[in-house]
N, C-alpha and C positions, 0 to 999 in steps of 0.2 A: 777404278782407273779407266775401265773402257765408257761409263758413263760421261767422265773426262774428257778425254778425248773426243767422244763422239760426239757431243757438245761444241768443240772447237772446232771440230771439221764443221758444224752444221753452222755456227758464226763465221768461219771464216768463206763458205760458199753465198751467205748472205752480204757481208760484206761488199764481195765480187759487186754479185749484183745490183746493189745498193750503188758503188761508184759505175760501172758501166750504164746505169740509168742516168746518174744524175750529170753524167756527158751529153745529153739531148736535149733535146728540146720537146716542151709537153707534148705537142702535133707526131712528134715523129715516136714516141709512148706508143702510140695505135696503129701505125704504118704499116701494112704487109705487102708484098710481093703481089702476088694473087690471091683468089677467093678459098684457095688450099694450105696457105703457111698461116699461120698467127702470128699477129703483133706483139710486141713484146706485152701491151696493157692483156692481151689473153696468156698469154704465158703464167705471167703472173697473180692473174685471176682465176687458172689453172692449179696452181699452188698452191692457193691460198683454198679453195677446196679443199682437197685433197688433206690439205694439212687438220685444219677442224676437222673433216669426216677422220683422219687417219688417230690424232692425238684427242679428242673429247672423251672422257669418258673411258680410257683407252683400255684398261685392266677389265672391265664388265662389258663394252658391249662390242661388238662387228665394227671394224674400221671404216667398212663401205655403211654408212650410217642413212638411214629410209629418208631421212630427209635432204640428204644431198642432192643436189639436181648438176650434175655431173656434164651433161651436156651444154646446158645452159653457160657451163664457165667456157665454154668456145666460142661464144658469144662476144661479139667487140662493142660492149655498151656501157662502157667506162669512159669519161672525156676529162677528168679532171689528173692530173697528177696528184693533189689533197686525194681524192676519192683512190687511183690505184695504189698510192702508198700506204693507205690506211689497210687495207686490203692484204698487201704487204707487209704488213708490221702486224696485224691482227693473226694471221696465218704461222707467222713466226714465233710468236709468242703464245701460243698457243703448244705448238712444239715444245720452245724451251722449258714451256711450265711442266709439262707432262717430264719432259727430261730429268728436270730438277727434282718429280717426285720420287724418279722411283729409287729404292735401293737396291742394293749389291744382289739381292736374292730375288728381286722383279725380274732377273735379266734369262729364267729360265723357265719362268711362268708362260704357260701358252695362251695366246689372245687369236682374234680370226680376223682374216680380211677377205669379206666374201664369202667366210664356213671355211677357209682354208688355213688350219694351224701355224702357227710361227710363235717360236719363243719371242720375248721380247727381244732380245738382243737380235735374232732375226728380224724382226720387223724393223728396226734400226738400220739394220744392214743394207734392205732394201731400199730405205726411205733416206742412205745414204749414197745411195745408185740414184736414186731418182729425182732429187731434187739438183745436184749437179747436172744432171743430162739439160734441165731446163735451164738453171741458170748457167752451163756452157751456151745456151740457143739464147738467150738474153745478151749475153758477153759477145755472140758474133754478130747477133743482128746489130746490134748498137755500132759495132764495128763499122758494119755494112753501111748503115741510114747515117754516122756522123759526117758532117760535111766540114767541120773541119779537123786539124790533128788529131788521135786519139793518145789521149794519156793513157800508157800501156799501165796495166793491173798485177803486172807481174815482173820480171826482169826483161826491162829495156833490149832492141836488138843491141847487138853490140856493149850491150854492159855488162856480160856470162862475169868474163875476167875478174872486174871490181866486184859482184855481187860475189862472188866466190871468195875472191881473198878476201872481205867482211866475213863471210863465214869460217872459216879458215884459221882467221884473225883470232876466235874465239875458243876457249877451251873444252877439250872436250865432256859434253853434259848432254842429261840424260834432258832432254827440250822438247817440248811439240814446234813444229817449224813455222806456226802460224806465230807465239809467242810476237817475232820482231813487227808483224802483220796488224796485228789486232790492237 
């Protein structure tokens, strides 16, 4: 079950970011503030690190993997939207394969990130924290840099009422709340 689950929350934080990108326009992909924020193309090339070093291999070796070049992914040297979504869909699936392998009894097995133990389902946990933290910083920048409407990702201002009694509307079940989402 919580394999499940964690599974859904990690599709459904993709998702997010997946429609808040494809609100822009490819130029505005790379756009930052200052030479101190990242673009959303490093955000996500961010991630998509992190994700191979975190999920390759994941049961046998160190999640911070010698070949990661960690710093590099701060680098804004992605120009194509093809090139940063590949990147994006590489990273992610990567994750979900690992997801999909382990079974009910992987989830107490310890694995390292750094030398530092964590069951697997802690290492989930954390990489359930940390992939939202970036793709909330995706969902606002996009926010920020659209220049025109933003189609809201979640419930509309002023639509609480109706999104509710749709909920509401339905009997009570035992549901993940991404279910109507995904």
């Amino acid at each position: 079950m919580f394999l499940e689950t964690a599974e859904k929350q990690f599709l459904y934080y993709k998702q997010l970011g997946e429609k808040a990108m494809a609100q822009l326009e490819t130029e505005q992909l790379f756009q930052s503030w200052h030479e101190d924020t990242n673009s959303i193309g490093v955000i996500v090339k961010h991630l998509w690190g992190n994700m191979l070093s975190r999920w390759t291999d994941v049961l046998n070796s160190d999640g911070e993997k010698p070949w990661r070049e960690r710093d590099a992914e701060f680098v804004n040297d992605i120009s194509t939207r093809e090139e940063l979504m590949d990147k994006w869909e590489e990273g992610w699936q990567c994750l979900l394969s690992a997801l999909r392998a382990f079974a009910a009894e992987d989830l107490e097995r310890i694995i390292y990130i750094r030398n530092e133990g964590h069951t697997v389902m802690e290492a989930i946990i954390r990489q359930l924290a940390h992939y939202p933290y970036h793709v909330g910083q995706i969902v606002y920048a996009a926010k920020m840099i659209k220049e025109t409407p933003w189609d809201s990702l979640s419930i509309p201002r002023n639509a609480s009422a109706d999104y509710n009694g749709g909920k509401f509307a339905k009997p009570k079940a035992r549901r993940h709340f991404t279910e109507d989402e995904l």
